[in-house]
C-alpha positions as CSV (number, residue, x, y, z in Angstrom):
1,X,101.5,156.9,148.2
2,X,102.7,153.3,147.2
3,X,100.0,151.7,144.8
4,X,97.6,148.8,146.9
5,X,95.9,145.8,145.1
6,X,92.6,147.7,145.8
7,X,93.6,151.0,144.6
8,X,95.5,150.4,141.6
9,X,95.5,153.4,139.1
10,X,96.5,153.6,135.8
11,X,99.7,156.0,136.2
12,X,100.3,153.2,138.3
13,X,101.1,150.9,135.4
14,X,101.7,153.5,132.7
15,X,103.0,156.5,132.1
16,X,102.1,159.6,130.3
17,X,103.8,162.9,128.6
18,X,104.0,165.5,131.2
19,X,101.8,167.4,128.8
20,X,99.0,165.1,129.5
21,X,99.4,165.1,132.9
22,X,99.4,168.9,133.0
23,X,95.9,168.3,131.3
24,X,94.6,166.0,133.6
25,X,94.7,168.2,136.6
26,X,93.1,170.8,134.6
27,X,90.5,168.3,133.4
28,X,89.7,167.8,137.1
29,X,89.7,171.0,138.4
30,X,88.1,173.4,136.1
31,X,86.8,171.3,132.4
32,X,85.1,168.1,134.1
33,X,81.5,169.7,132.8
34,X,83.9,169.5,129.3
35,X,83.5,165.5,129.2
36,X,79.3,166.5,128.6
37,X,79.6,168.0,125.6
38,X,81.2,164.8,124.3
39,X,78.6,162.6,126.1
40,X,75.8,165.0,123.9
41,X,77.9,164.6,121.1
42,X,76.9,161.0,120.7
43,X,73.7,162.3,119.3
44,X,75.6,163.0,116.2
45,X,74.8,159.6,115.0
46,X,70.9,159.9,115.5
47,X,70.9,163.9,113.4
48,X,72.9,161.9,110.3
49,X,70.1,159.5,110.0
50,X,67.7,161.8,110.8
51,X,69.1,163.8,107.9
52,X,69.6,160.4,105.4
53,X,66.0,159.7,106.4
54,X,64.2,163.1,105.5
55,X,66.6,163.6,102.0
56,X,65.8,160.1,100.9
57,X,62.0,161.1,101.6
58,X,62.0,163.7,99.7
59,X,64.5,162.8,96.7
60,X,62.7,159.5,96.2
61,X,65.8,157.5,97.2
62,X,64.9,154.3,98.5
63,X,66.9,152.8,101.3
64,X,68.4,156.1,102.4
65,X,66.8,155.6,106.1
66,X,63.7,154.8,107.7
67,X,62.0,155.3,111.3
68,X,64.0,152.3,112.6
69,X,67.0,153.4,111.2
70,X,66.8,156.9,113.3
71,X,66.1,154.9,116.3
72,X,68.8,152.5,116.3
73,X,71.1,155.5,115.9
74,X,69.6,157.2,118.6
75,X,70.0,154.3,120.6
76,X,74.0,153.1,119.3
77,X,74.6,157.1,120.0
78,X,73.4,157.4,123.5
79,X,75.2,154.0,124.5
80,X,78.6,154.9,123.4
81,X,78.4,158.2,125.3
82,X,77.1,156.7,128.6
83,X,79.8,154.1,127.7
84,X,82.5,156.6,127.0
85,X,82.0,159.4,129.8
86,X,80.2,158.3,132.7
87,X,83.3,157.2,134.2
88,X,84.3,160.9,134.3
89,X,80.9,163.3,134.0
90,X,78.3,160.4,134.9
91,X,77.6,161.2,131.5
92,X,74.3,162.6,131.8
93,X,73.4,164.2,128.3
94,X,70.6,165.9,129.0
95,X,69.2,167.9,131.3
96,X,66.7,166.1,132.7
97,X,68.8,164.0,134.4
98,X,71.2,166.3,135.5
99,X,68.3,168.2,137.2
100,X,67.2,164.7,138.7
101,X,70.4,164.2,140.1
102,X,70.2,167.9,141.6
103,X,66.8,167.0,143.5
104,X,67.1,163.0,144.1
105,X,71.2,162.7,144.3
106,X,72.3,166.6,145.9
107,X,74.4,167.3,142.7
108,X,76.1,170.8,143.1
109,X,74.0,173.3,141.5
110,X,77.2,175.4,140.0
111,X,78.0,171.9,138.6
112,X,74.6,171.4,137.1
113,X,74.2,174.3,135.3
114,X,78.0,174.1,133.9
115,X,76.7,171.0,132.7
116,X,73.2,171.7,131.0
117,X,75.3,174.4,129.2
118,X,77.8,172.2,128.1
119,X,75.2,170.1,126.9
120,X,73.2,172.7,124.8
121,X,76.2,174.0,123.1
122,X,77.6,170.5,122.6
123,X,73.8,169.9,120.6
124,X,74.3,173.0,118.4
125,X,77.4,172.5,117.5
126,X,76.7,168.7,116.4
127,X,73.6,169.8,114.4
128,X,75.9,172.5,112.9
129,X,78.3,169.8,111.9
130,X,75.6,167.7,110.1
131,X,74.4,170.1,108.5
132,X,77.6,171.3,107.3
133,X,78.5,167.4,106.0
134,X,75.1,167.3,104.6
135,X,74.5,170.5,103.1
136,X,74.5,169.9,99.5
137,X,71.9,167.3,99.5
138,X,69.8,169.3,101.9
139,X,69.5,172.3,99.4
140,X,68.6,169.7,96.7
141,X,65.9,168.3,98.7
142,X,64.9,172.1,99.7
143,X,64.8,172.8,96.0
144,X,62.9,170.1,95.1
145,X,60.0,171.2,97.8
146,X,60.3,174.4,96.3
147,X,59.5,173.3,92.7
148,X,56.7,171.0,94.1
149,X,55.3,173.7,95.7
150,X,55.5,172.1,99.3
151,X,58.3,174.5,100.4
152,X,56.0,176.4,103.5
153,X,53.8,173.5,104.3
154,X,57.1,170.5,104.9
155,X,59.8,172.6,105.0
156,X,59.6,173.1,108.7
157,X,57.9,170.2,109.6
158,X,59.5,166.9,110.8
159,X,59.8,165.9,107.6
160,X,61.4,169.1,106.0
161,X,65.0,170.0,105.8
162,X,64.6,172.0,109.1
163,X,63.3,169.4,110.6
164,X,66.7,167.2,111.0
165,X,67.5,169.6,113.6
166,X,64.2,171.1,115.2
167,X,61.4,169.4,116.3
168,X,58.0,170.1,114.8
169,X,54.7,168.6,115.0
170,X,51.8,169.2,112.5
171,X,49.9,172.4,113.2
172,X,46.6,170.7,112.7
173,X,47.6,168.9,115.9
174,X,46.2,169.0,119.2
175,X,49.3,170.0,121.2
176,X,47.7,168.7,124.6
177,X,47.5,165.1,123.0
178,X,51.6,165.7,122.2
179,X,52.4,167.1,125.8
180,X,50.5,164.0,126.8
181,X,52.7,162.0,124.5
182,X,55.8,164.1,125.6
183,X,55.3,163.4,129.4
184,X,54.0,159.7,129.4
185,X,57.2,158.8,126.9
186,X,59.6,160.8,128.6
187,X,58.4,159.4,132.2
188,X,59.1,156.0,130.8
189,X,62.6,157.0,130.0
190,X,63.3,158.3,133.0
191,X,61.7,155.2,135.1
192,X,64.2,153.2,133.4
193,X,67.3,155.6,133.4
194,X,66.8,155.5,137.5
195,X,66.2,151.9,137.7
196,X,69.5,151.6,135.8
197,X,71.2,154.0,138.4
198,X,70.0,152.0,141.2
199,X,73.1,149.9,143.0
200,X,70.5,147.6,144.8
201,X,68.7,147.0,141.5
202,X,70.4,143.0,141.1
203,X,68.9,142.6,137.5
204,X,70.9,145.8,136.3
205,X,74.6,145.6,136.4
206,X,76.9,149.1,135.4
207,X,77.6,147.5,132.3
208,X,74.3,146.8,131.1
209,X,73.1,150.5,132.2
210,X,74.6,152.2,129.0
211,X,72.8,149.3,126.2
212,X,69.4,149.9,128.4
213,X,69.7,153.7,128.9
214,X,70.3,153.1,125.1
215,X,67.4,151.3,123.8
216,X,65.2,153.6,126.3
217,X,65.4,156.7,124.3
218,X,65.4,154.6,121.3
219,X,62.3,152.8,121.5
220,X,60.6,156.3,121.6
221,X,61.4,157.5,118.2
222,X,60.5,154.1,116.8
223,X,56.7,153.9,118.2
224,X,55.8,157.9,119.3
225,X,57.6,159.9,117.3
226,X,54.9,160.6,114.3
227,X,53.3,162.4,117.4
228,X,56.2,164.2,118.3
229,X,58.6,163.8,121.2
230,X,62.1,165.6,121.7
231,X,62.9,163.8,125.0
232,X,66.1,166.0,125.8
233,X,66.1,169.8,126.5
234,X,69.7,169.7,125.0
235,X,69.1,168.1,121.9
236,X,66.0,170.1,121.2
237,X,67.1,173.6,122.0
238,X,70.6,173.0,120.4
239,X,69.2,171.7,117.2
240,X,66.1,174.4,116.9
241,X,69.3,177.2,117.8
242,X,71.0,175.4,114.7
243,X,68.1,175.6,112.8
244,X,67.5,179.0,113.1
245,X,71.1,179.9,112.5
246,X,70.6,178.4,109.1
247,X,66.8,179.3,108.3
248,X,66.1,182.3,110.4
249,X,63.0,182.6,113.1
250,X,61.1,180.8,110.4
251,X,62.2,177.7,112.5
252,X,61.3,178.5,115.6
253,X,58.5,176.1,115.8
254,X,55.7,178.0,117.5
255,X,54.1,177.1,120.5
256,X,55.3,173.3,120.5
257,X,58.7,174.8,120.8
258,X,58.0,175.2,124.9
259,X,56.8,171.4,124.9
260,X,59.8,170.3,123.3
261,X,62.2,172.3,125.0
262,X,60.6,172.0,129.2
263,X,58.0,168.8,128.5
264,X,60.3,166.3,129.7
265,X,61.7,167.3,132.9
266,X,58.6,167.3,135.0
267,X,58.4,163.8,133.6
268,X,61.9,162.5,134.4
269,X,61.3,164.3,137.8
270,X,58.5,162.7,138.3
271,X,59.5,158.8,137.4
272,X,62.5,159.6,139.6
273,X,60.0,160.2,142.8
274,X,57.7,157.5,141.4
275,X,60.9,155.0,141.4
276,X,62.1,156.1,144.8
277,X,58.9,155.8,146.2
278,X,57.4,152.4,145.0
279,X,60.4,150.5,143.7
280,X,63.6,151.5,145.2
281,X,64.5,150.6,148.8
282,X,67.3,151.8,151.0
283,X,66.9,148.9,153.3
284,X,68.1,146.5,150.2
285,X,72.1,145.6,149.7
286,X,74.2,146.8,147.0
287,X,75.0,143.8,144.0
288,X,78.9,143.1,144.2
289,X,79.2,144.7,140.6
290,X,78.0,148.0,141.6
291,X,79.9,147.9,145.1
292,X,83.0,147.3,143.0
293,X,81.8,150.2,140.6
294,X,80.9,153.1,143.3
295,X,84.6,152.2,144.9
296,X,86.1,152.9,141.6
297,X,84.5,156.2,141.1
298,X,84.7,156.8,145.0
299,X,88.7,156.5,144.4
300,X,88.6,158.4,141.3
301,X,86.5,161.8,142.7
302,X,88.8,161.9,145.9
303,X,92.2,161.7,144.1
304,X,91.3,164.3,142.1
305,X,89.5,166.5,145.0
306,X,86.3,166.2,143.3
307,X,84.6,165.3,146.5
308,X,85.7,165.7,150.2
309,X,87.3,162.8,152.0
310,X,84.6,161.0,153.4
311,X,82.3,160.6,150.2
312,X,80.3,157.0,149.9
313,X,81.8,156.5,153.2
314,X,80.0,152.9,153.4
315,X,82.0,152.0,150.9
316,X,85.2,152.3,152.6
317,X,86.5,148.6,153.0
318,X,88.6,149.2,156.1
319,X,84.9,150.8,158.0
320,X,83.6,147.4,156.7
321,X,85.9,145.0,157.7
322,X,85.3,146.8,161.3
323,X,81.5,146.8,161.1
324,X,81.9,143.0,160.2
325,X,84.7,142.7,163.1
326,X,82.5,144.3,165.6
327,X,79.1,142.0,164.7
328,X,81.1,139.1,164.8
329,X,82.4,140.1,168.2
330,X,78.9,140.5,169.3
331,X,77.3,137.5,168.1
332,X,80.3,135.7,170.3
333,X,79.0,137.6,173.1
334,X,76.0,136.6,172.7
335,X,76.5,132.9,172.0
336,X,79.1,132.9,175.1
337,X,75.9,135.0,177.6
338,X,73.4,132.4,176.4
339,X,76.4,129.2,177.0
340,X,76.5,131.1,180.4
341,X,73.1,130.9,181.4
342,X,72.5,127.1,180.3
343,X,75.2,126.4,182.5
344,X,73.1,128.4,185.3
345,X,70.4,126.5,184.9
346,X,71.6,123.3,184.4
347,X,73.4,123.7,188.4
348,X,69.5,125.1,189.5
């Protein structure tokens, strides 16, 4: 098929080794759920800070990291891999929005749980990474907790070693005052993760989604996280998994491992409903941006037979060029019945 000014594709304009080619229909058909564990990978910015800011706590190094420095990693991590994969995977990271796509958007549910496992592995692998570049001032700082004497009582805390990869909250805490803080924070997340998803939301171009998305999960670990928040079932159950591969069942967590691991689903589920029923609005029109986007990745899912023919049919410019042909050609009726009638009653 000869290229068109609407659907111009890359290979179009540039060509590629056979070999890639080769992988790109195998990218299509059977590793697209690959393109998540990059996407969770991008939280291997926020687990290095995490681990400068613990070390530095514990060594007495000043200006190795701080709370804000954690969050604006979290935050730079999750926009470059919205950035980088939602062209391809949607790039959903976490399972909470993969799920909400599976209830609010009908995502396949083979699809969904190719990609919640993509995601977990893609979290344990990163912590194991970190931990691996980072390992020689993590023993120092678990030595130094060891000659202090604070070895069982921070070790496995959010400030221990372990904690750079679990999450832990104090035991003196009351753990229905974190699942509180769990749901509320991660219902605000996902509030604004579906407002960015929106195409009728005209304050929220596709580009913008990734920086907002961005600062949404970062803005969490900058005022609730003392309290304890995980905010992404991938994240936390990859990095306890790491954690216990290094330290044993020591790091399992306890009970707060269940609100970490589960807590913020019902609340992204539940932002989702709360969006579609109070803010969103079918009857509202699409911004040009995200019109221009959804044909894009319309184009893109067909080609490569990752949809039937047919899907976002509204978007199909031909079927609107018709729907605009045929209202025109009614509003001319119109006009000419009503000419028709004045004419009528002008002779009367």
């Amino acid at each position: 098929m000869p290229p068109s000014a609407t659907h111009l594709r890359l290979s179009d304009v540039e060509s590629k080794p056979r070999w890639m080619t080769s992988w790109e229909k195998l990218k299509h058909k059977e590793a697209h759920w690959f393109v998540e564990m990059v996407a969770e990978m991008a939280f291997y910015a926020g687990v290095g800070a995490t681990a400068a800011f613990v070390v530095g706590s514990i060594t007495g190094q000043v200006g190795m990291g701080s709370l804000f420095t954690v969050g604006f990693a979290y935050t730079t991590g999750v926009t470059f891999g919205i950035s980088l994969c939602a062209a391809t995977s949607g790039g959903h990271f976490n399972p909470g929005i993969t799920i909400m796509f599976v209830v609010f958007r009908g995502f396949p549910l083979r699809k969904a749980a190719r990609y919640i496992f993509a995601q977990i592995l893609a979290a344990y692998i990163t912590c194991m990474i970190v931990y691996v570049q980072w390992k020689d001032l993590l023993v120092i700082a678990e030595n130094i907790l060891i000659e202090k004497g604070l070895y069982d009582t921070v070790m496995f805390s959010s400030g221990g070693p372990a904690g750079v990869f679990g999450f832990y909250v104090d035991p003196s805490q009351n753990l229905l005052r974190v699942l509180l803080n769990e749901f509320v924070t991660d219902f605000v997340i996902g509030l604004v993760v579906w407002g960015c998803l929106d195409p009728t939301n005209h304050m929220i171009p596709p580009s913008a989604a990734p920086i907002l998305i961005g600062l949404a999960f970062g803005l969490p670990v900058w005022s609730h996280s003392p309290v304890g928040i995980a905010a992404n079932t991938a994240r936390d159950l990859g990095g306890r998994l790491a954690a216990m591969t290094i330290w044993g069942l020591n790091a399992v967590g306890g009970r707060y491992a269940a609100i970490a691991a589960l807590g913020n689903i019902p609340a992204m589920l539940f932002a989702a409903l709360i969006y579609e029923l109070f803010l969103g609005s079918t009857t509202r029109t699409l911004t040009p941006n995200h019109v221009h986007f959804l044909r894009a990745h319309k184009q893109y899912y067909e080609d490569n037979n990752l949809a039937p023919y047919g899907y976002l049919e509204g978007l199909d410019p031909q079927r609107n060029r018709s729907a605009s042909l045929q209202s025109n050609l009614y509003e001319k009726s119109q006009t000419q019945v009503v000419e028709v009638v004045e004419v009528l009653d002008n002779h009367v």
